[in-house]
N, C-alpha and C positions, 0 to 999 in steps of 0.2 A: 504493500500500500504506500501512497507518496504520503509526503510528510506536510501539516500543516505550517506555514511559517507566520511565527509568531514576534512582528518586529514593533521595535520602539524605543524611547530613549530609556533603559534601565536603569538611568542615572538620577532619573527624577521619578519615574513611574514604573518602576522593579514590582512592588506589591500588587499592582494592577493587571500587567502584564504577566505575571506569572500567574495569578489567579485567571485569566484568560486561557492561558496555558495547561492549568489545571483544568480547566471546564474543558475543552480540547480532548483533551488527552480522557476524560471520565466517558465522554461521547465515543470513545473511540476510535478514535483518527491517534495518529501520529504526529510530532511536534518537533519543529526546531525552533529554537528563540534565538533571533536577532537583536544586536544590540546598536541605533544607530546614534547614540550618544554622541555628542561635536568635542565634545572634552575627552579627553586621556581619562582611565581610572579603572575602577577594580570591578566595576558593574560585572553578574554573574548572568552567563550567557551563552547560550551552546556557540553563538559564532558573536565575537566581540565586533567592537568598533573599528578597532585596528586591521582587525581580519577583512572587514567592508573596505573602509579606508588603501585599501591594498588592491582594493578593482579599480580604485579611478585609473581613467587611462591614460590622464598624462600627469596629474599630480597625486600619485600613491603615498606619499608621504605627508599631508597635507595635516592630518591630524594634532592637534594641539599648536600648531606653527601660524591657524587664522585666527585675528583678535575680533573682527567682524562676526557676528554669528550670520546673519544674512547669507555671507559668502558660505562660511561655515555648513551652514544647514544646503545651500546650493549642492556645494562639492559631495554634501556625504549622500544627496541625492542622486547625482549622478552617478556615485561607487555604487549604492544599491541597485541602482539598475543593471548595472552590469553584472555585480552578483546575481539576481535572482535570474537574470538571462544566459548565465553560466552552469544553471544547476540543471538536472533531470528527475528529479523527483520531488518538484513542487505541485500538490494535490490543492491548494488555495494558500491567500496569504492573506493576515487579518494584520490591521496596525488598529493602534489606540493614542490620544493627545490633542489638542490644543491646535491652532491656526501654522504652530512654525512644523509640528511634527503631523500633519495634515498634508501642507504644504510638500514635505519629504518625501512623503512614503508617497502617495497618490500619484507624484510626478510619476517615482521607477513603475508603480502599479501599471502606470498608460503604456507602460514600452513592452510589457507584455502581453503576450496572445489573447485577443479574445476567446472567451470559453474559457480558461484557470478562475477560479472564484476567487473574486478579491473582497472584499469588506473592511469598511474604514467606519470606526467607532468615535466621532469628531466632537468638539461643543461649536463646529463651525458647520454641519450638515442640517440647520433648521435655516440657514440661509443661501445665497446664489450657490450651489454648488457647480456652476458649468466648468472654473479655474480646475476643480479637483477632478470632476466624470473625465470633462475632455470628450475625446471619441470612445473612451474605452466602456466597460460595464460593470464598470466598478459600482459597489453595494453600498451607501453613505446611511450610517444611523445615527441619528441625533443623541448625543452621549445626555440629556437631559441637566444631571449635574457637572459640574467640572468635573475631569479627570485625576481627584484628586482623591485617592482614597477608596477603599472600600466601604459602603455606605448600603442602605436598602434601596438606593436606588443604583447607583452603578451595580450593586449586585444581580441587578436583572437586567437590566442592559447589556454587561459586559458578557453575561452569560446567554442572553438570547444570541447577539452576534457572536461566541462562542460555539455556541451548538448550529447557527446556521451554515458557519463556515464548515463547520464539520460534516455536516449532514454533505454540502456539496461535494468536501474531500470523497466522502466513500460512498457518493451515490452517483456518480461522473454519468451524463449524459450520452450515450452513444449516436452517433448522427447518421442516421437512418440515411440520407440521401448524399454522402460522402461521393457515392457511385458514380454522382452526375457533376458536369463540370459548376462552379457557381458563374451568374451572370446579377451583376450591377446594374439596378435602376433605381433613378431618382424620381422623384412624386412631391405633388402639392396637391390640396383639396380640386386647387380648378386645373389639372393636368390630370385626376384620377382617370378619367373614360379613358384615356390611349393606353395611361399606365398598365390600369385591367386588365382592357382589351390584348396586348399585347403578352401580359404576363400571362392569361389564358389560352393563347395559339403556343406556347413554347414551353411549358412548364414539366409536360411530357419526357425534351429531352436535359433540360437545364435547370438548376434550383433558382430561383429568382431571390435574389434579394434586394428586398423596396428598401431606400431608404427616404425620410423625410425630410424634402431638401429646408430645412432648419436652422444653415449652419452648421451646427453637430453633428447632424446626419450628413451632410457632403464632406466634411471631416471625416469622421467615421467609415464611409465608403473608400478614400482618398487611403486609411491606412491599411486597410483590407486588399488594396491592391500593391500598395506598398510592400505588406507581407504576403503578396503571393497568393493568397485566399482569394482573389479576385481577379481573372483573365480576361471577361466577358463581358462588355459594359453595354447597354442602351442608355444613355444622358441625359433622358429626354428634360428634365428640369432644371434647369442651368440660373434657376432664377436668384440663386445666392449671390451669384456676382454683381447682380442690379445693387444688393446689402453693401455690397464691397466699395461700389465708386459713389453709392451717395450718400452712403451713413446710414443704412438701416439696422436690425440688431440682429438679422440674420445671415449673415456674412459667414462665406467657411474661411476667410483669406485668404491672403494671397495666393498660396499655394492649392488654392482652386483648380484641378488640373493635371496639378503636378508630378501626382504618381502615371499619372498613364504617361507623362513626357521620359521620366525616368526608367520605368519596365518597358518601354519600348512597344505597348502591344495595342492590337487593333483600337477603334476610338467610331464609336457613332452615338452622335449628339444632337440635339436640337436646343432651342429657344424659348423652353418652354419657362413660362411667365417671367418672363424678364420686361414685360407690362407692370412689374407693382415692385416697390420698397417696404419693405416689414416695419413696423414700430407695435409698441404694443399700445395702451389703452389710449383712447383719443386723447385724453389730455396729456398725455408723453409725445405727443407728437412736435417736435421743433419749432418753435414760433416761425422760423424762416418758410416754416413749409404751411403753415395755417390756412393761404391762401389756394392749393392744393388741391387737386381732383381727389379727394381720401374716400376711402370704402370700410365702413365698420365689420369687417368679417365677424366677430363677436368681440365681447367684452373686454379681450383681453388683445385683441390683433386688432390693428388700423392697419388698411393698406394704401399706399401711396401709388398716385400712377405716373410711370415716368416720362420725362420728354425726349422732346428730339433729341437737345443736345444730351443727356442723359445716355438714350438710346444710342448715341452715335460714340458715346465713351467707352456704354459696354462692348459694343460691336469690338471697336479696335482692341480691347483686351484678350476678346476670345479670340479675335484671330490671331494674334500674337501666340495665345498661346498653343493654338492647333499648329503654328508654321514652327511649333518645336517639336512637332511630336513625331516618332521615325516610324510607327508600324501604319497601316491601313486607314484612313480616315474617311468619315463620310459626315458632312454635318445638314442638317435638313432644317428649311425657311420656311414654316405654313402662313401663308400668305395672306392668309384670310382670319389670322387671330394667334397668338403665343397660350392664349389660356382660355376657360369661361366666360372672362369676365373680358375680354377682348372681343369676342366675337362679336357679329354685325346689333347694332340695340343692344347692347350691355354697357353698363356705366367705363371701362375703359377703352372702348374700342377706339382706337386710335390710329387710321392707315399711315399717315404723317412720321407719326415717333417709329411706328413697324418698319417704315422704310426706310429712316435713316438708323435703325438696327439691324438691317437685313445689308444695305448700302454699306454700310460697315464695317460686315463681317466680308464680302465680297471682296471691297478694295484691299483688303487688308490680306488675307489669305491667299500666298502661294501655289496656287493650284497645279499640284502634277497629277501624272495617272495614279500614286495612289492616296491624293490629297484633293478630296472635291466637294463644294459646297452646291446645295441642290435647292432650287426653289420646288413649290407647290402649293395649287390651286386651293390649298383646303384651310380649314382651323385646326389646331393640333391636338382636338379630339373627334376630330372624324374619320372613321373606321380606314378611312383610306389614307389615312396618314401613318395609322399604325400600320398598315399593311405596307408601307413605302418603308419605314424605319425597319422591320421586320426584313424586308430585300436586301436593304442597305446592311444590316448583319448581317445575312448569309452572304451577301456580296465578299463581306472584309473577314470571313470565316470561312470561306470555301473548301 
């Protein structure tokens, strides 16, 4: 059985973590305890600080020699990553602490695989957790009290997130459709019909995985292809990077993209709602923008519809970045609307901003034989658009 890792700073929070360690280990699983303490010292530990401090990969000695804790806590995050991505027998990893040892552990947490159970015991998971998730799937429980002590209430805390990491260690998930290759798609509420439609004609021979293009989610896509998990992509929701160039709060950044420029592999993509900028409740919305085509998706999403010049910023970014990319490209223009809310009599419908998004990506993009940007007559949920992107896969998968 692999072993739960059990990390933290033992230097301040020895009683806690070990009593975490005890619940671990009463469950059934198997335990290693990390120590990622910033100071030199005697803290008792299956794997010290020192022993961490020894994976950074260019300053392995760094321990006790930073006065900064800031850098401090950086450095010994980055060693833990390397650790836990050196080991073979990690069955989940639970950390426990405060905003700095939060911070730590959750960084190396994201550089590991999705699927390893991670769980983080924080007094900072009742607020934005997106710094700590990231893309990964890390499990965040609001530690109720501070992490100080053994109390009745960290004792059920510490012990629930005890026993759920455990339960994941020895109850490991087998994945049924490993057999088929995976394929990446991206999705918003007003992109759902092609998304459907498409992931219903293919599902047969490829596992689909939707993600919600959210930011996080185009993040999360982006490292799943990064790690190999991902060869197979349909785009069709591109609409994070409208977040990107005009300050909305769904941005994946810059590195929108990026992995499929870096793996080198096929790439078909479309435009889908790059019509709207995310903020969330109407009165979040930027006084510079008040004046603003806005659309109340609900209470908690405002959508912004963009302009020409808007449109004409995204364009050039995307084509930039398709004219990096070395394997198959095909990227598709529905002509006749990016979303729902685009189409003909819908509050964005826009030909104007469409064409100088479409003009855009055109001027911009390279086109050899196997770099080609394709118009069509439709909106980009009618059935005949999925069935054009579906071509265009087979095309650049042949």
């Amino acid at each position: 059985m692999n072993a739960v890792y059990v990390v933290g700073t033992f230097d301040t929070k020895s009683d806690e973590l070990q009593y975490v360690a005890d619940c671990v280990r009463e469950a059934g699983a198997a335990v290693i305890t990390v120590d990622v303490s910033s100071l030199p010292g005697t803290a008792q530990a299956d794997v010290t600080n020192r022993d961490i401090a020894a994976f950074h990969p260019s300053r392995p000695g760094f321990l006790g020699t930073v006065d900064d804790r800031g850098e401090a806590v950086g450095l010994m995050s980055t060693a833990l990553a390397e650790f836990l991505l050196s080991r073979k027998d990690i069955g989940g990893v639970i950390g426990i602490g405060g905003s700095g040892n939060t911070a730590l552990v959750t960084a190396a947490m994201q550089r590991l695989p999705v699927g390893v159970p991670k769980v983080m015991v924080s007094t900072m998971a009742s607020g934005n957790v997106a710094p700590y998730v990231g893309p990964s799937d890390i499990t965040m429980t609001y530690s109720v009290t501070d992490v100080a002590g053994i109390n009745r209430i960290s004792r059920v805390v510490l012990g629930n997130a005890a026993h759920a990491v455990a339960g994941m260690a020895m109850n490991a998930v087998s994945n049924r459709a490993e057999e088929k290759p995976t394929l990446g798609m991206t999705m918003f509420g007003v992109t759902t019909p092609c998304v459907t439609a498409i992931r219903g004609r293919i599902e047969t021979e490829y596992d689909p995985l939707v993600f919600h293009a959210t930011g996080t989610g185009g993040r999360s896509m982006e490292k799943l292809i990064d790690s190999g998990m991902i060869s197979h992509i349909i785009d069709v929701t591109t609409t994070e990077i409208a977040d990107l160039i005009v300050g909305g709060i769904m941005s994946a950044g810059e590195d929108r993209l990026g992995a499929v420029i870096r793996r080198g592999i096929p790439y078909v993509g479309s435009a889908g709602a790059l019509d709207m900028v995310n903020f969330a409740a109407r009165d979040t919305v930027p006084k510079e923008f008040s004046h603003r085509n806005l659309y109340i998706h609900n209470a908690n999403v405002t959508l912004m519809r963009t302009t020409v010049a808007e449109n004409r910023a995204a364009g050039r970014w995307i084509g930039e970045k398709l004219n990096q990319m070395q394997g198959e490209v095909r990227f598709l223009l529905p002509e006749k609307g990016v979303s729902l809310l685009d189409a003909e009599g819908q509050p964005f419908h826009d030909p104007e901003a469409d064409e100088a998004l479409f003009s855009a990506i055109e001027e911009t993009v390279h086109e050899t034989g196997c770099r080609t940007v394709i118009r069509l007559p439709f909106n980009i949920n009618d059935s005949q658009f999925a069935d054009a992107l579906l071509d265009a896969f087979r095309e650049v998968h042949k």
